[in-house]
HTML snippet that shows the backbone in 3Dmol.js (N, CA, C, O; Angstrom):
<script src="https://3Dmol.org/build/3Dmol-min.js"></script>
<div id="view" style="width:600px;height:400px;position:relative"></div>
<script>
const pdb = `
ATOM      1  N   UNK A   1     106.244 107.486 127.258  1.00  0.00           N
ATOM      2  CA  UNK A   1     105.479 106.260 127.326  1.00  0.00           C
ATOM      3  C   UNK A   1     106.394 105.085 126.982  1.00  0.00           C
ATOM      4  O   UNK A   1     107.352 105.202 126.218  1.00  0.00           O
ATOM      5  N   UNK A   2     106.068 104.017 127.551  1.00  0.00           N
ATOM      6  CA  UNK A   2     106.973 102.857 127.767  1.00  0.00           C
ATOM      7  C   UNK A   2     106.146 101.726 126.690  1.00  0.00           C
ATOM      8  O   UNK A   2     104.941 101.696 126.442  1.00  0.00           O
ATOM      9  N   UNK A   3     106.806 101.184 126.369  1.00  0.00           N
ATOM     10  CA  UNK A   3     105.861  99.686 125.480  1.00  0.00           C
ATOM     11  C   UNK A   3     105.022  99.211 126.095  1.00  0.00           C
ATOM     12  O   UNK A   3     103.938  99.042 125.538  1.00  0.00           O
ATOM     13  N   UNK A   4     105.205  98.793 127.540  1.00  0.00           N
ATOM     14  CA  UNK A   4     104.435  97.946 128.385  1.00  0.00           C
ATOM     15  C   UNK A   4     103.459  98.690 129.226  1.00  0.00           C
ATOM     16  O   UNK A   4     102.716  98.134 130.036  1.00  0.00           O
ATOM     17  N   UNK A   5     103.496 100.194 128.962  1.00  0.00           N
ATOM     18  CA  UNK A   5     102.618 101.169 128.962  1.00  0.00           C
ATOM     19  C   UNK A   5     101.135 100.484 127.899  1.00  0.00           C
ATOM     20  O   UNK A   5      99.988 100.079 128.086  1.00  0.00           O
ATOM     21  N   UNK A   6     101.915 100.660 126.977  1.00  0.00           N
ATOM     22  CA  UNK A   6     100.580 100.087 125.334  1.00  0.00           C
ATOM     23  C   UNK A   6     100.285  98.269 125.787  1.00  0.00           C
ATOM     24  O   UNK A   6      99.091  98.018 125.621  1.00  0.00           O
ATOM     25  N   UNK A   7     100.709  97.610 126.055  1.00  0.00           N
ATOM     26  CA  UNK A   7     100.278  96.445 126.837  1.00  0.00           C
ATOM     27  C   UNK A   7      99.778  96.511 127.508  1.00  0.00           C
ATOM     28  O   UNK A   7      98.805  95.758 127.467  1.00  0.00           O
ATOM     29  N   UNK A   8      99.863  97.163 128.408  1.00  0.00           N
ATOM     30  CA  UNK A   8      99.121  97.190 129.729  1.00  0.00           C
ATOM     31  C   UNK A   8      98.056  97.594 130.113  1.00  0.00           C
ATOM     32  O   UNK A   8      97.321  97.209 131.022  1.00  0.00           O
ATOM     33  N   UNK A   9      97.916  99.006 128.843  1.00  0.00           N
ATOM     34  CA  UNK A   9      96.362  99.595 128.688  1.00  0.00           C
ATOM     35  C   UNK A   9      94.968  98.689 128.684  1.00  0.00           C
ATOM     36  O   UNK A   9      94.808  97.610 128.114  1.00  0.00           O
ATOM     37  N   UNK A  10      93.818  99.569 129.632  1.00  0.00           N
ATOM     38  CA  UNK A  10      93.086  98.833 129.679  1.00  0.00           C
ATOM     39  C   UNK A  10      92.078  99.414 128.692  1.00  0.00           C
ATOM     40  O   UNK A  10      91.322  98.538 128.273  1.00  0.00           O
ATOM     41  N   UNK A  11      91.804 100.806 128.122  1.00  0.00           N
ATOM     42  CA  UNK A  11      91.190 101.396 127.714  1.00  0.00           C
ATOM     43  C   UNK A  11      91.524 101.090 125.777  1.00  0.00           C
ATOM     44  O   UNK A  11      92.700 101.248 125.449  1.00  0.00           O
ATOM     45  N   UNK A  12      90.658 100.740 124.790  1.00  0.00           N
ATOM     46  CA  UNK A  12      91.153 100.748 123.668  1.00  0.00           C
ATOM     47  C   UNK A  12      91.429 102.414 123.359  1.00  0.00           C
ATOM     48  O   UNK A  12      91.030 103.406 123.971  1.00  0.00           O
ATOM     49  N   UNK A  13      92.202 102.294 122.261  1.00  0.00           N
ATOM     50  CA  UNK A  13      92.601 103.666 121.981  1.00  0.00           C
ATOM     51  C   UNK A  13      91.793 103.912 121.216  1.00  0.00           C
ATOM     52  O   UNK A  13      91.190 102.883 120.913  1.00  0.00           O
ATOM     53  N   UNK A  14      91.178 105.375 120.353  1.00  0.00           N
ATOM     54  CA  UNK A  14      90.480 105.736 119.512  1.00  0.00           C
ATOM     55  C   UNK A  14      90.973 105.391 118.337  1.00  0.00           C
ATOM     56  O   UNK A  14      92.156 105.051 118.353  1.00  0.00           O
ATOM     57  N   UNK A  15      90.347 105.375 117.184  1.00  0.00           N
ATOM     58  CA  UNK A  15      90.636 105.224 115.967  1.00  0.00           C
ATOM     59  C   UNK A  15      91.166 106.519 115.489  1.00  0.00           C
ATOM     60  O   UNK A  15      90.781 107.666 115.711  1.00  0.00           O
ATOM     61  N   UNK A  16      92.292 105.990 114.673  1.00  0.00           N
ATOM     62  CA  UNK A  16      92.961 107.722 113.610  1.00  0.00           C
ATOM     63  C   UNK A  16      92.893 108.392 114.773  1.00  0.00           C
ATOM     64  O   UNK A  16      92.544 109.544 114.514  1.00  0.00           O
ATOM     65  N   UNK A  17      93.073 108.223 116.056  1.00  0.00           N
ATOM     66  CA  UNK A  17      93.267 109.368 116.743  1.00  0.00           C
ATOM     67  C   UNK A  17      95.061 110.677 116.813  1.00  0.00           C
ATOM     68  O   UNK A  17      95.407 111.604 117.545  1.00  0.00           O
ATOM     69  N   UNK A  18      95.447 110.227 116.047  1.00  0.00           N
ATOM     70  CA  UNK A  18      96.835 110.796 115.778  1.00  0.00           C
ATOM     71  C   UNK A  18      97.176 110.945 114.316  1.00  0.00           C
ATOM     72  O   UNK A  18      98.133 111.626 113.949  1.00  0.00           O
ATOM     73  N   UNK A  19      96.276 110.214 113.376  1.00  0.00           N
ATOM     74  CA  UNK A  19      95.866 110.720 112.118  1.00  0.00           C
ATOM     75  C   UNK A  19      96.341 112.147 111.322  1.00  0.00           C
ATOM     76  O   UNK A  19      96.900 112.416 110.259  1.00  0.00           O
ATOM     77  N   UNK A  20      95.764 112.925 112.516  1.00  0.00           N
ATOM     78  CA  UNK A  20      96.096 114.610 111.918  1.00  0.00           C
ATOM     79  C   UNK A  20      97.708 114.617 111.747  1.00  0.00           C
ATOM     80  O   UNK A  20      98.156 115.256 110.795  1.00  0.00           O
ATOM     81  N   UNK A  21      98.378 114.114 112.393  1.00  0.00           N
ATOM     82  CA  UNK A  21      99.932 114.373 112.572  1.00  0.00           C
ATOM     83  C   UNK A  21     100.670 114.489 111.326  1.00  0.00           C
ATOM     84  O   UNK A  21     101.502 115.339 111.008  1.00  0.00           O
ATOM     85  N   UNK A  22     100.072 113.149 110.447  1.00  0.00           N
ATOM     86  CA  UNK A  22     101.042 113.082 109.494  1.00  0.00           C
ATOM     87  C   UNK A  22     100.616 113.551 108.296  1.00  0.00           C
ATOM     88  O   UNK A  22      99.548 113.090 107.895  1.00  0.00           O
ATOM     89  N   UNK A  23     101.226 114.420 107.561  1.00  0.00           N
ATOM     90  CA  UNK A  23     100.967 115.601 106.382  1.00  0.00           C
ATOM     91  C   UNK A  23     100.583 115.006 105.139  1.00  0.00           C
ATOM     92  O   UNK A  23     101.266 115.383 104.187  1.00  0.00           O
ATOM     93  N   UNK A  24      99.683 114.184 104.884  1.00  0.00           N
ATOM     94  CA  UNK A  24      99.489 113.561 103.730  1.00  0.00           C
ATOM     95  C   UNK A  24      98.536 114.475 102.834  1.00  0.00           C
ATOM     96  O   UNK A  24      97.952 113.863 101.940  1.00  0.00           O
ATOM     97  N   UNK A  25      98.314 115.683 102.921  1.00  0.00           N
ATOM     98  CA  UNK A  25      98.832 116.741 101.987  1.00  0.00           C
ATOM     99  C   UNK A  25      99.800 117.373 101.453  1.00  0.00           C
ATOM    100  O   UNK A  25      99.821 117.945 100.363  1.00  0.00           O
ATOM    101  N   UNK A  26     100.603 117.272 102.219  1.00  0.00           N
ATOM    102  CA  UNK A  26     102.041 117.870 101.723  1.00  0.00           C
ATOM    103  C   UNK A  26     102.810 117.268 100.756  1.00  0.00           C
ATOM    104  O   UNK A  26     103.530 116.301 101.003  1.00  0.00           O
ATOM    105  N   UNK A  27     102.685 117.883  99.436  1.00  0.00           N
ATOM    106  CA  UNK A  27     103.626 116.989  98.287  1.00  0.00           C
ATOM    107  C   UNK A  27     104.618 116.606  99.045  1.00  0.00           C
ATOM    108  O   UNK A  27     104.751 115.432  99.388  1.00  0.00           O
ATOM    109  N   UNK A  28     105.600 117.758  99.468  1.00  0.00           N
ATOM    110  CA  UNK A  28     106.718 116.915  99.530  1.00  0.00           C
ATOM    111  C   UNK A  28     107.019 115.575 100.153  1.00  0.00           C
ATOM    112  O   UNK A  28     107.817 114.722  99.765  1.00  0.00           O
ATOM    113  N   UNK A  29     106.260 115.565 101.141  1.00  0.00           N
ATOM    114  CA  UNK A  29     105.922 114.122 102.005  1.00  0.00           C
ATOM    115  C   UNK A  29     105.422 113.283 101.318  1.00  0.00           C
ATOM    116  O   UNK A  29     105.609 112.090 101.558  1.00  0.00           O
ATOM    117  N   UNK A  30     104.570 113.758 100.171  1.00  0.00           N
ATOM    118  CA  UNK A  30     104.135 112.981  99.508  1.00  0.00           C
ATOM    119  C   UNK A  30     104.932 112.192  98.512  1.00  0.00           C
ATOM    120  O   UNK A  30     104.579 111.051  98.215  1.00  0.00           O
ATOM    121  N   UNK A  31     106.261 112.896  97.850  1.00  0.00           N
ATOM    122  CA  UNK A  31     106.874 112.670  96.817  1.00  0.00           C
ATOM    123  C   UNK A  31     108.138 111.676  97.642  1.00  0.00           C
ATOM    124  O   UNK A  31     108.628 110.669  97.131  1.00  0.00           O
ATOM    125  N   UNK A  32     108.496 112.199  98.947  1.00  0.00           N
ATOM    126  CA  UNK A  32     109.543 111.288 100.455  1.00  0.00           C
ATOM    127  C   UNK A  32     108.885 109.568 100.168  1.00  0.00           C
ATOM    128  O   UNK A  32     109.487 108.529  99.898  1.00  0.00           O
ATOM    129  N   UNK A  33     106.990 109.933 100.425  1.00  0.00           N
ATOM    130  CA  UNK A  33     107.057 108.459 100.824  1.00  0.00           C
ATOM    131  C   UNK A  33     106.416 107.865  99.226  1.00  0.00           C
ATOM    132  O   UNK A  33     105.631 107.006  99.626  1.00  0.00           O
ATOM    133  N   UNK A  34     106.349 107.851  98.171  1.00  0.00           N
ATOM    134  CA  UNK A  34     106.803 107.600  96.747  1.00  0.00           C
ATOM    135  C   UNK A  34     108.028 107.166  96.458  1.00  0.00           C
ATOM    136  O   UNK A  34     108.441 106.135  95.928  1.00  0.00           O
ATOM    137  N   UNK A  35     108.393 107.838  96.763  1.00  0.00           N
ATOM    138  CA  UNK A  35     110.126 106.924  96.779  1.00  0.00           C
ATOM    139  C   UNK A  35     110.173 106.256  97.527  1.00  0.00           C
ATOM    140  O   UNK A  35     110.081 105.152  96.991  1.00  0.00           O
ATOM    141  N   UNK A  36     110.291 106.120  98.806  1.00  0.00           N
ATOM    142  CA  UNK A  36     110.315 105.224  99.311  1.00  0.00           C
ATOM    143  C   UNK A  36     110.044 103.881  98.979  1.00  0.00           C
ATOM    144  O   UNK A  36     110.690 102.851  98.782  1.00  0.00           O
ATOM    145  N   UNK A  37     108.458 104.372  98.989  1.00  0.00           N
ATOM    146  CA  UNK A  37     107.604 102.726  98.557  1.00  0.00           C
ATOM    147  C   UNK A  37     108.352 102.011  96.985  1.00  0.00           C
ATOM    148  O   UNK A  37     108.343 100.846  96.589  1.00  0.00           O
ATOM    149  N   UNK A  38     108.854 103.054  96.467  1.00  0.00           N
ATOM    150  CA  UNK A  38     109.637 102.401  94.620  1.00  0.00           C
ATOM    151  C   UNK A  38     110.656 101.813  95.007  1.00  0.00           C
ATOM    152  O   UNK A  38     110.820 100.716  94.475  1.00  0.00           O
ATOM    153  N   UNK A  39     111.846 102.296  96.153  1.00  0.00           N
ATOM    154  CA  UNK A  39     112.885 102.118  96.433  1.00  0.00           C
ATOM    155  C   UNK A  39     113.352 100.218  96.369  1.00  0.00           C
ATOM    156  O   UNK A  39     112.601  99.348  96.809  1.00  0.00           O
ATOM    157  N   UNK A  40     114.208 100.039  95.968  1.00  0.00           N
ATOM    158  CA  UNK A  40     115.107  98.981  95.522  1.00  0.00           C
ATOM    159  C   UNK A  40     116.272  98.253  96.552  1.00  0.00           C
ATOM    160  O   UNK A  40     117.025  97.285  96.441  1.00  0.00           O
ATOM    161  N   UNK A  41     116.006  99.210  97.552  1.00  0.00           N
ATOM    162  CA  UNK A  41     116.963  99.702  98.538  1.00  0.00           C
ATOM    163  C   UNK A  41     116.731  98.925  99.904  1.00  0.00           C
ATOM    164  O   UNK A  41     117.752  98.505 100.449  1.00  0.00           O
ATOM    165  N   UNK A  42     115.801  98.741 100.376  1.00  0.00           N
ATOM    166  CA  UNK A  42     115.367  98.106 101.793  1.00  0.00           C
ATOM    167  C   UNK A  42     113.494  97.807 101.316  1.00  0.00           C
ATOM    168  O   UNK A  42     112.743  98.302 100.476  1.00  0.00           O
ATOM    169  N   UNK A  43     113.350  96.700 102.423  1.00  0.00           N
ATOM    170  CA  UNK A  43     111.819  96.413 102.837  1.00  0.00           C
ATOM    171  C   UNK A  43     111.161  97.578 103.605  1.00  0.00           C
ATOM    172  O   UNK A  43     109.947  97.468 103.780  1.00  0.00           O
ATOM    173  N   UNK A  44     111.734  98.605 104.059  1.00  0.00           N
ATOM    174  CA  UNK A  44     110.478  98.981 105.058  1.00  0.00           C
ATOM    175  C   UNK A  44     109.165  99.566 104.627  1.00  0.00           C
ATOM    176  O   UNK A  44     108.439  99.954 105.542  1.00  0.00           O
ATOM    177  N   UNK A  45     108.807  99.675 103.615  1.00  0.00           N
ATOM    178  CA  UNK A  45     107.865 100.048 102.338  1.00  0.00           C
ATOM    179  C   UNK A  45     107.081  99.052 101.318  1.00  0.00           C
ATOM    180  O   UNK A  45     106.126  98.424 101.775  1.00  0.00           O
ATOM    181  N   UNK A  46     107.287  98.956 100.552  1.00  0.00           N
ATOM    182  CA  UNK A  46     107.348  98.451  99.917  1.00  0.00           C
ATOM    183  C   UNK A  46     108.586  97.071  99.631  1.00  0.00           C
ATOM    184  O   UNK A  46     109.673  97.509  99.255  1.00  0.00           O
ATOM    185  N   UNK A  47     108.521  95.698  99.755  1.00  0.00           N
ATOM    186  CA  UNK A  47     109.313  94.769  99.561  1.00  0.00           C
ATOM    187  C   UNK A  47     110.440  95.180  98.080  1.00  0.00           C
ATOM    188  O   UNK A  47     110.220  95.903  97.108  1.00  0.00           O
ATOM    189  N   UNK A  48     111.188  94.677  98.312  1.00  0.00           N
ATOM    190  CA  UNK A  48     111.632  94.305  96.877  1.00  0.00           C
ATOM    191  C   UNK A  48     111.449  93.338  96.257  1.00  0.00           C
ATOM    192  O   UNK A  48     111.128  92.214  96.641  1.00  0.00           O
ATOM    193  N   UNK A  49     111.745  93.927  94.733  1.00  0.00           N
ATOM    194  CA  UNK A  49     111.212  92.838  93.520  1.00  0.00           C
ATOM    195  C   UNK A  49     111.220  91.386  93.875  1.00  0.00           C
ATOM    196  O   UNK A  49     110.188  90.717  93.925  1.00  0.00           O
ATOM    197  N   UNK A  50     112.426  90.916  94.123  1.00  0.00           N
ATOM    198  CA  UNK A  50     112.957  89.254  94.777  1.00  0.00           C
ATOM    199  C   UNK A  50     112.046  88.860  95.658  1.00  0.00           C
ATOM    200  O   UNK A  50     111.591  87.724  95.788  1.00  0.00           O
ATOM    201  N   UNK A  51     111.775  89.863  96.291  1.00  0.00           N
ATOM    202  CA  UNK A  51     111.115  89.132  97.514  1.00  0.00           C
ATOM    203  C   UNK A  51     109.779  89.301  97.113  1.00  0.00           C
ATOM    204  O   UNK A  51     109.020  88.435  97.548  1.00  0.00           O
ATOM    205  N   UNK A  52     109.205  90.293  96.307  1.00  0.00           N
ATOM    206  CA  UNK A  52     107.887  89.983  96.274  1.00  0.00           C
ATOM    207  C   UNK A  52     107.080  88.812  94.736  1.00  0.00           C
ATOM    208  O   UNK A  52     105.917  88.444  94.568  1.00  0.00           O
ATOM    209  N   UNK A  53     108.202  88.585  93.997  1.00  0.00           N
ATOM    210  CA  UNK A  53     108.814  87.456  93.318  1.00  0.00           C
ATOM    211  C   UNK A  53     108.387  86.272  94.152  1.00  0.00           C
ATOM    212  O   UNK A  53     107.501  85.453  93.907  1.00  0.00           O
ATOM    213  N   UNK A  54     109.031  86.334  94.970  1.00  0.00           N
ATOM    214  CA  UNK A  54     108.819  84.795  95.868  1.00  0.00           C
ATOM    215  C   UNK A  54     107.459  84.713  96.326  1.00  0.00           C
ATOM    216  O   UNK A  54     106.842  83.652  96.237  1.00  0.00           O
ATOM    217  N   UNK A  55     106.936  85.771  96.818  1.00  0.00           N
ATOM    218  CA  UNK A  55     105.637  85.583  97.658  1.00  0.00           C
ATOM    219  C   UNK A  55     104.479  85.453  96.734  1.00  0.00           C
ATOM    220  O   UNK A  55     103.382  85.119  97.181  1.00  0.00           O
ATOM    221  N   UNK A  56     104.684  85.730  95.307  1.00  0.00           N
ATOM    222  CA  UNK A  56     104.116  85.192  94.274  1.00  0.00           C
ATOM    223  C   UNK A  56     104.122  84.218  94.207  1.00  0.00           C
ATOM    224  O   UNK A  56     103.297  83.504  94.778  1.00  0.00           O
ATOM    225  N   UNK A  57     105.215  83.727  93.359  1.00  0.00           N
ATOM    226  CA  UNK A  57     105.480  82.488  93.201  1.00  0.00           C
ATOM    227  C   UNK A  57     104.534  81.144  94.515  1.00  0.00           C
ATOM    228  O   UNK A  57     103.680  80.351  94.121  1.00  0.00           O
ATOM    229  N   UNK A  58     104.923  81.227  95.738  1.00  0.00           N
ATOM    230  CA  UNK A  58     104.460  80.898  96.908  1.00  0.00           C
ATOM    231  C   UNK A  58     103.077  80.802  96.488  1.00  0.00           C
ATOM    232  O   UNK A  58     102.505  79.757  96.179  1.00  0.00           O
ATOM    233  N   UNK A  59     102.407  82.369  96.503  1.00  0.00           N
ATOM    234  CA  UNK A  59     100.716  82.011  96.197  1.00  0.00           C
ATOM    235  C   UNK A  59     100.443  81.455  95.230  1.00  0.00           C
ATOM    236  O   UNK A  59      99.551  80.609  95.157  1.00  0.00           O
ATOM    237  N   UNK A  60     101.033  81.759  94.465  1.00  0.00           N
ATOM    238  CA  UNK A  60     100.634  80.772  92.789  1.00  0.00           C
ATOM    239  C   UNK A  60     100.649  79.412  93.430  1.00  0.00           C
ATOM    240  O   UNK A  60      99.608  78.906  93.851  1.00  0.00           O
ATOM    241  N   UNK A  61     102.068  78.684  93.528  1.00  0.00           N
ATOM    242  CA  UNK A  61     102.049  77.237  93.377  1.00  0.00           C
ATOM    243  C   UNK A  61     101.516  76.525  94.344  1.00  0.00           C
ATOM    244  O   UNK A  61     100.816  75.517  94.259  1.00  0.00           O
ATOM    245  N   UNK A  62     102.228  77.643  96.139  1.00  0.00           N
ATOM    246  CA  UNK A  62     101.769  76.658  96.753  1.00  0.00           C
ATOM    247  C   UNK A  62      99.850  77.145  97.443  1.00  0.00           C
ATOM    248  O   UNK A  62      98.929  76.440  97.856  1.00  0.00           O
ATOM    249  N   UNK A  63      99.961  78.245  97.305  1.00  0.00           N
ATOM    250  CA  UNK A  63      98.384  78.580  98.461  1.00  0.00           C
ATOM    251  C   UNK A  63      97.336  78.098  97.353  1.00  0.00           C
ATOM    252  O   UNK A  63      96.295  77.499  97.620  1.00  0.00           O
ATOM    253  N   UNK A  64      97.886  78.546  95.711  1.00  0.00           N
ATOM    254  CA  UNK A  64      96.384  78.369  94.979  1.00  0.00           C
ATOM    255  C   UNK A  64      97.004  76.980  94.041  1.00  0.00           C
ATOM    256  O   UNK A  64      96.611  76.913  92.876  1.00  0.00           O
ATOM    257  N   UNK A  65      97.720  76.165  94.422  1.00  0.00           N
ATOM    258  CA  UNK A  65      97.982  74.908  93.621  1.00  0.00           C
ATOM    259  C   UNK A  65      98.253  75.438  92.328  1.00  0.00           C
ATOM    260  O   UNK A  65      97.916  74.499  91.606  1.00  0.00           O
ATOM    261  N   UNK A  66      98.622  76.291  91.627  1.00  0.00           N
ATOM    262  CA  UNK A  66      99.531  76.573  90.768  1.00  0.00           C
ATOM    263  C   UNK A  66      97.895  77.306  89.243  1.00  0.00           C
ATOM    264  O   UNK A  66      97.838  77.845  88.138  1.00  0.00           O
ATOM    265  N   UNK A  67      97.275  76.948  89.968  1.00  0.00           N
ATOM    266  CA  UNK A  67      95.734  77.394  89.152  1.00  0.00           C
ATOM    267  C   UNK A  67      95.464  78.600  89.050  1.00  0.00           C
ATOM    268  O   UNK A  67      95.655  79.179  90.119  1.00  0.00           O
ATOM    269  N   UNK A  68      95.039  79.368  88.100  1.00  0.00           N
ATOM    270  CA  UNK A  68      95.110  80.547  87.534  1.00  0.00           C
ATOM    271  C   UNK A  68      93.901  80.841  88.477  1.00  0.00           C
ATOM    272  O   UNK A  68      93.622  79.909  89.231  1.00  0.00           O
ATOM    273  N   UNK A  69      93.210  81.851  88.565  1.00  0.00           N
ATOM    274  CA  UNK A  69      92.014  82.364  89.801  1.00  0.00           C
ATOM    275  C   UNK A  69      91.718  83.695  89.499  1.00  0.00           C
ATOM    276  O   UNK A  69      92.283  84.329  88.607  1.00  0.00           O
ATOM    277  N   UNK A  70      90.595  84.248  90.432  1.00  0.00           N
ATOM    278  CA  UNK A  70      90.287  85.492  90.511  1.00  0.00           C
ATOM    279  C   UNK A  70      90.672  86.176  91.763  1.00  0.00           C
ATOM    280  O   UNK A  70      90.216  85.728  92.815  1.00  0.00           O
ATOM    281  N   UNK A  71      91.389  87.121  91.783  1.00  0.00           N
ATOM    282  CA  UNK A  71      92.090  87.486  93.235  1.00  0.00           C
ATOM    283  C   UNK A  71      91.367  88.985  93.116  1.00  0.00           C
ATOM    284  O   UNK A  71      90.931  89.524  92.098  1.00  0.00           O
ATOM    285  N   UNK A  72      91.386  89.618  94.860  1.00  0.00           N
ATOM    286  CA  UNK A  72      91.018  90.644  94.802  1.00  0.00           C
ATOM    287  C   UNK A  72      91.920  91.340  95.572  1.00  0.00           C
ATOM    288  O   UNK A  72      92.166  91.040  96.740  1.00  0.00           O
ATOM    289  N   UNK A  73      92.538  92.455  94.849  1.00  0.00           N
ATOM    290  CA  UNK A  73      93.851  93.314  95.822  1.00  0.00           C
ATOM    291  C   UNK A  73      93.271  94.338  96.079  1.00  0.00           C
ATOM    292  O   UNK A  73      92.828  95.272  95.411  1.00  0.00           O
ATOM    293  N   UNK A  74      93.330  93.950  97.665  1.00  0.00           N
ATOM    294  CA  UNK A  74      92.929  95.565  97.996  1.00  0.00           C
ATOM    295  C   UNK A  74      93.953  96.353  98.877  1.00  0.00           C
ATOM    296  O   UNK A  74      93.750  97.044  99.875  1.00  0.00           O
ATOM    297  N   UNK A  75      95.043  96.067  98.257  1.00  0.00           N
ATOM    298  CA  UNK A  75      96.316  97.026  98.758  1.00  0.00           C
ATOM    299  C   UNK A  75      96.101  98.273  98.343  1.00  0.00           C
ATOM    300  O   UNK A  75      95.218  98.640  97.567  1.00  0.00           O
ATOM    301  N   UNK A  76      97.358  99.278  99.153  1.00  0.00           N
ATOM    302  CA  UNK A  76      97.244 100.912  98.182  1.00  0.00           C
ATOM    303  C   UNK A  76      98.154 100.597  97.551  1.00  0.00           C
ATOM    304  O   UNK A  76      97.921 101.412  96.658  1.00  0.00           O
ATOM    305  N   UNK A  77      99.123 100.054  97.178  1.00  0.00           N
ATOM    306  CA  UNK A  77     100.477 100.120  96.507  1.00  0.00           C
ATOM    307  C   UNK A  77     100.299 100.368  94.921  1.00  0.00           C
ATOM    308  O   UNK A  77      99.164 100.398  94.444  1.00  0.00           O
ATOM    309  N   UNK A  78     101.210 100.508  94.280  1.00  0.00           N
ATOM    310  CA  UNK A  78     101.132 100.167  93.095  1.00  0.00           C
ATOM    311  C   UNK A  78     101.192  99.124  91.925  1.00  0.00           C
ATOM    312  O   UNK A  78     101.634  99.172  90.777  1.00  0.00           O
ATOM    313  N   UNK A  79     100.567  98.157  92.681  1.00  0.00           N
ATOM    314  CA  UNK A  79      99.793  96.997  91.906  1.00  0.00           C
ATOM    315  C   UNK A  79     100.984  95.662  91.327  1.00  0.00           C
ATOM    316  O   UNK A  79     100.901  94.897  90.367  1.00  0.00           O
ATOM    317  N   UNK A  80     102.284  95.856  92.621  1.00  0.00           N
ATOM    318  CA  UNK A  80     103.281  95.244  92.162  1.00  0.00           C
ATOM    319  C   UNK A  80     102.810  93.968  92.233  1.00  0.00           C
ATOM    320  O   UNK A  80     102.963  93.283  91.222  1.00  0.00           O
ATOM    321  N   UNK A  81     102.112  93.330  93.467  1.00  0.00           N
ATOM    322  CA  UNK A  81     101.803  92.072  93.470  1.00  0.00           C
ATOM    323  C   UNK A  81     100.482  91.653  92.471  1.00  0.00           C
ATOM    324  O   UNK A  81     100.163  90.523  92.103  1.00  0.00           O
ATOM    325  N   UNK A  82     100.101  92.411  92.292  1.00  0.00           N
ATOM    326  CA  UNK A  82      98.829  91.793  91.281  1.00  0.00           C
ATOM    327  C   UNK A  82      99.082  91.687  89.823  1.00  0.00           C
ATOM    328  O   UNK A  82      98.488  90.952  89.034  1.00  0.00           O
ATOM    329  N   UNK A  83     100.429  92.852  89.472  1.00  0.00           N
ATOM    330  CA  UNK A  83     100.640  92.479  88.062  1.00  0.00           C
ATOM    331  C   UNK A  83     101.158  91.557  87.948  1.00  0.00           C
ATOM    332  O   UNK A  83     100.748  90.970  86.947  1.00  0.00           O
ATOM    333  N   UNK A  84     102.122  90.889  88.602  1.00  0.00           N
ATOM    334  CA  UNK A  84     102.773  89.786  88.603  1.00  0.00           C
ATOM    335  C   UNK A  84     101.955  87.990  88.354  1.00  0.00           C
ATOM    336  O   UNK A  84     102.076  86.973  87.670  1.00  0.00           O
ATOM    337  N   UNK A  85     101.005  88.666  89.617  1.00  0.00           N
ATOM    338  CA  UNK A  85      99.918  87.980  89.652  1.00  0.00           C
ATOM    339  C   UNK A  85      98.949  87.530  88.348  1.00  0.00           C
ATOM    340  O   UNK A  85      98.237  86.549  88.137  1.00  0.00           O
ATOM    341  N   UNK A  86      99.269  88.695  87.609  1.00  0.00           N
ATOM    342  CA  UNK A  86      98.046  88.544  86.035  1.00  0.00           C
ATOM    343  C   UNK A  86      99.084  87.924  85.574  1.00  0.00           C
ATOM    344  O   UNK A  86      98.971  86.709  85.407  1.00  0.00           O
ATOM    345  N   UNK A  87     100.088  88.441  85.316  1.00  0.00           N
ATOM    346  CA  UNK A  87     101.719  87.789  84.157  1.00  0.00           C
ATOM    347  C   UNK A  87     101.020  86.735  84.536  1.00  0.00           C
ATOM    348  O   UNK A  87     100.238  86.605  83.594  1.00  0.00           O
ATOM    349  N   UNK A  88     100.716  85.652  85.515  1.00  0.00           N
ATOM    350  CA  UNK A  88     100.731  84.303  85.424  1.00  0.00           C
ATOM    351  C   UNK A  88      99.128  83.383  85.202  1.00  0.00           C
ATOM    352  O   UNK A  88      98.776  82.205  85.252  1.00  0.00           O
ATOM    353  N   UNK A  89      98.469  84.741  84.937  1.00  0.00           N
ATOM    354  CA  UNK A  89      97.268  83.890  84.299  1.00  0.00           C
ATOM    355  C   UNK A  89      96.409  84.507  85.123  1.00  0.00           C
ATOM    356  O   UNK A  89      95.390  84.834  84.516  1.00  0.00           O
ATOM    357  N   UNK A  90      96.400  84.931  86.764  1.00  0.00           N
ATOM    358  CA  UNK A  90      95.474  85.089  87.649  1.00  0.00           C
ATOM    359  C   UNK A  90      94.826  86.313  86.739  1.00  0.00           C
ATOM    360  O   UNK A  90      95.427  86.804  85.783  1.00  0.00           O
ATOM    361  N   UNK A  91      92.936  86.916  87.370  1.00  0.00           N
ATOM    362  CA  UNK A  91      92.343  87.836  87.081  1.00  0.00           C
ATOM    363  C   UNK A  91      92.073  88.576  88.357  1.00  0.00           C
ATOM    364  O   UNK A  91      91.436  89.630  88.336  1.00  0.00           O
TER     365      UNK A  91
END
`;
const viewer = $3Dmol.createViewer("view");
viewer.addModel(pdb, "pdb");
viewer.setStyle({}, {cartoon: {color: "spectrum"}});
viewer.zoomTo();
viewer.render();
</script>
């Protein structure tokens, strides 16, 4: 299948229809993409600290005018952006 195959489709695709594929029972896959997402190493996961530093910073000063608030994270991650988020007053 070509990209412009998935563009070109006229039919939507099913939901989770390829779902089964990936082993998210399998510790070990499980423990692969854990690291990953911690990793220090590259964005493709989880950002790094710096960068998700900034995108704080960003929502703090500039999206919420620098005002402490009630935010609601509904990421799966491990709560990197929201602790950061409390450090500065947000709930």
């Amino acid at each position: 299948m070509q990209l412009i195959d998935i563009v070109r489709r006229t039919d939507a695709p099913r939901p989770w229809a390829e779902g089964e594929k990936i082993p998210w029972d399998d510790p070990a896959f499980s423990r692969r993409m854990l690291q990953e997402h911690l990793s220090q190493e590259h964005d493709a996961a989880s950002r790094r600290f710096a960068v998700i530093d900034q995108h704080v910073a960003w929502i703090h000063d500039v999206l919420l005018g620098g005002q402490p608030t009630r935010i609601l994270d509904l990421g799966c991650g491990p709560g990197f952006y929201a602790s950061r988020l409390a450090a500065r007053g947000h709930t």
